[in-house]
C-alpha positions in Angstrom: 4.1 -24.2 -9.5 0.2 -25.2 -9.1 -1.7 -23.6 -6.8 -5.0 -25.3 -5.9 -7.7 -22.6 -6.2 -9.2 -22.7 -2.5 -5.7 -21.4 -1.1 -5.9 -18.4 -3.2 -5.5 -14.7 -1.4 -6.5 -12.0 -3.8 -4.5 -8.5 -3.0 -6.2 -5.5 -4.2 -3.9 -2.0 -4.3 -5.2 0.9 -5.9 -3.8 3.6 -3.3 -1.4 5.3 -6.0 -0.8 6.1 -9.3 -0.7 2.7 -10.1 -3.9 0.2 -10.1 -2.5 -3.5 -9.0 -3.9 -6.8 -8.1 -2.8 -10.4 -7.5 -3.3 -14.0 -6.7 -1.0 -15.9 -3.8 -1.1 -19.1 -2.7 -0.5 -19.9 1.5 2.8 -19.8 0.8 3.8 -16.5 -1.1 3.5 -18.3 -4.4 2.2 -15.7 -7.2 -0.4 -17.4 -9.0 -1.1 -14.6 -10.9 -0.8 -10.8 -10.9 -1.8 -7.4 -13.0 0.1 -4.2 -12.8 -0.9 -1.2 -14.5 -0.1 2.5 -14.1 -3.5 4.2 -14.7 -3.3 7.6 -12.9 -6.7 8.2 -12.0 -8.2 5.6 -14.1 -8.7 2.8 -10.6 -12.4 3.3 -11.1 -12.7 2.1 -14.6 -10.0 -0.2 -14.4 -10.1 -2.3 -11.1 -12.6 -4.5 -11.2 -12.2 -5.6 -14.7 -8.9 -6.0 -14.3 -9.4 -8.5 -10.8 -12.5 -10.4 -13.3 -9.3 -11.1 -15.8 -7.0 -12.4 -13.1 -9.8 -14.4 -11.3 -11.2 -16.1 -14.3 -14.0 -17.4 -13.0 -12.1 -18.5 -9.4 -12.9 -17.5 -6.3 -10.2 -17.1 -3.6 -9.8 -18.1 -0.2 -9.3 -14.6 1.3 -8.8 -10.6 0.4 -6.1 -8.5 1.6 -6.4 -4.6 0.6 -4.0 -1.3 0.9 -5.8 0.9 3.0 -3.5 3.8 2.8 -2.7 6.6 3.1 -2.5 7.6 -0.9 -4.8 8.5 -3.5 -8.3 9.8 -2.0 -10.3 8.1 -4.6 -8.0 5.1 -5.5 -7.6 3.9 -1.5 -12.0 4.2 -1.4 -12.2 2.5 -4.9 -10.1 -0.2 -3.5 -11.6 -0.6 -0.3 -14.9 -0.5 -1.5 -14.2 -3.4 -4.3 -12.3 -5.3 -1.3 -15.8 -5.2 1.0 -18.2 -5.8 -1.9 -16.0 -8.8 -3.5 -15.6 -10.4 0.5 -19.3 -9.6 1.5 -20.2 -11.6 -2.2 -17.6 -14.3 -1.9 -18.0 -14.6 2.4 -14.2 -14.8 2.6 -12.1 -13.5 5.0 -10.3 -9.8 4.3 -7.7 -8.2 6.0 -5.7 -4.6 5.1 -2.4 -3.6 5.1 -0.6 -0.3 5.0 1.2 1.3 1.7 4.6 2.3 3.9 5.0 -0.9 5.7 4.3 -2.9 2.1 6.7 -0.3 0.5 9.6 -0.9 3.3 8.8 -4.7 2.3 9.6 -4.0 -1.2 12.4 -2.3 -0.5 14.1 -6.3 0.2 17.5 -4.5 2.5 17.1 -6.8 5.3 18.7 -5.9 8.5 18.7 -1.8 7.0 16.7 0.4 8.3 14.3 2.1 5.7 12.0 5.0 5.6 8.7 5.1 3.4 7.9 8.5 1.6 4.7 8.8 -0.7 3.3 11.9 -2.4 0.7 13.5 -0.2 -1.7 16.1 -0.2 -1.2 20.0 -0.2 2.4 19.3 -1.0 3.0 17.2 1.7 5.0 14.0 2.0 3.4 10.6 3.9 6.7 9.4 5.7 7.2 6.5 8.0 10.2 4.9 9.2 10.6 1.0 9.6 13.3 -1.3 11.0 15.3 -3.8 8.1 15.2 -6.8 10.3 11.7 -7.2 11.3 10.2 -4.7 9.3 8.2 -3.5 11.8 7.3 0.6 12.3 10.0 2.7 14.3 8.0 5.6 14.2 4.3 7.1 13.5 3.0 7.8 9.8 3.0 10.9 9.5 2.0 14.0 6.7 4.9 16.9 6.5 6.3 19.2 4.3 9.5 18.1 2.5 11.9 19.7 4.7 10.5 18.4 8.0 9.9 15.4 6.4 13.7 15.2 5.5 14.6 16.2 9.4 12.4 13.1 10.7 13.6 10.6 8.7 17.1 8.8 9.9 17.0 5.7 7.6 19.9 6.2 4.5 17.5 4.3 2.0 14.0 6.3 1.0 11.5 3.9 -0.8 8.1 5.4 -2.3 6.6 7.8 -5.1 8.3 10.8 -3.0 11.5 9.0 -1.7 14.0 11.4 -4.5 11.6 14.8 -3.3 12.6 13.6 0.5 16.5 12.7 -0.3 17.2 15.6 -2.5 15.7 18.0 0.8 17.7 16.2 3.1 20.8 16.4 0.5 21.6 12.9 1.5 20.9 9.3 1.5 19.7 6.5 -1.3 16.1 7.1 -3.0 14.3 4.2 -5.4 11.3 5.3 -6.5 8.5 2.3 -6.2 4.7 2.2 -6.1 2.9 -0.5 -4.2 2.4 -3.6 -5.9 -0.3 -6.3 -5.0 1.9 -9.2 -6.0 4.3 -8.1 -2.8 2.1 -8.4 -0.5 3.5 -11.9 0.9 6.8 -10.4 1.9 4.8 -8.3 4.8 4.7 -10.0 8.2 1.8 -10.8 9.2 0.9 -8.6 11.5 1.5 -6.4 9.0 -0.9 -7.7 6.2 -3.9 -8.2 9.2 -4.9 -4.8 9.8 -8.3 -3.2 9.9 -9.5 -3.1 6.2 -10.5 0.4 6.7 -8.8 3.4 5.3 -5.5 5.0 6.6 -5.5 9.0 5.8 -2.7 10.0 7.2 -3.7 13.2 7.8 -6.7 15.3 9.1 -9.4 16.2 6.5 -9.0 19.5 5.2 -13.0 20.3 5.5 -13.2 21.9 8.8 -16.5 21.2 10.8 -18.9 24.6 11.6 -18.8 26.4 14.4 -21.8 25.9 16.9 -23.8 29.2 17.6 
């Protein structure tokens, strides 16, 4: 399928271990997309890797993960986002790693919880609903085994979905890491956030005391 170059949405992801980016038309069509595990190379390897799928176009809009995930991937994506729609004067929008995960998850009509490797030993978890996809609780940063005890859904999706089923001692895990090119499945409420970053938790630097 063609798709004319002024309907192109460029998704930026960078929020995990892997570094991911894409092209879709209006309609979901993928026009293009990279997908690379990197680690912690989203610095070095981002931008390049959007210059190789753009070659020389210039989309209609931006949509870009905002979180929560790596520190430095979700702020090198962000930042690239901003830059690339301040340059291009295009419209961006965001969209959350859990809600794009439950996406991918594709178990209409079963409910499904998120679970991504956090900070401090922590697991991200959110829970959404199969039908609409929309959230049926609050993100959230816990330790495995309260993580396990707030999650209700049978099927775990994310980086820490077989950390979470194996506390619980129950349930389905797949193990997935965001990818840019399924970005269309989110609703769109979903993919029209704030393009500003979700943490997920409270920043471990502690402000000083006032004497």
């Amino acid at each position: 399928m063609t798709v004319e170059t002024s309907s192109l949405i460029l998704v930026i992801d960078s929020v995990s271990a892997a570094c991911s980016a894409a092209l879709l038309g209006d309609n979901g069509e993928i026009a293009g997309e990279a997908h690379e595990v990197v680690g912690r190379g989203h610095a070095e390897r981002l931008v390049p890797m959007i210059g190789e799928l753009l070659a020389g176009r210039v989309p209609s809009s931006i949509m870009v993960d905002c979180g929560p995930g790596s520190f430095t991937g979700l702020r090198v994506g962000l930042a690239a986002a901003h830059g690339l729609a301040i340059g291009w004067q295009v419209p961006l929008a965001g969209y959350s790693a859990p809600a794009l995960l439950a996406a991918m998850a594709d178990r209409r009509g079963a409910p499904v919880a998120a679970a991504l490797q956090g900070g401090h030993g922590e697991i991200f978890v959110q829970s959404f609903d199969g039908a609409t996809l929309e959230p049926t609780d609050d993100l959230r940063s816990l330790p495995p085994e309260a993580a396990a005890a707030a999650t209700a859904a049978e099927l775990v999706v994310g980086s820490a979905a077989a950390q979470l089923v194996a506390a619980r001692g129950w349930g389905e895990a797949i193990d997935l890491l965001p990818r840019a090119a399924d970005a269309w499945r989110l609703p769109l409420r979903l993919r029209s956030l704030q393009p500003r970053p979700i943490y997920g938790r409270a920043p471990d630097a502690k402000p000083m005391a006032v004497t």
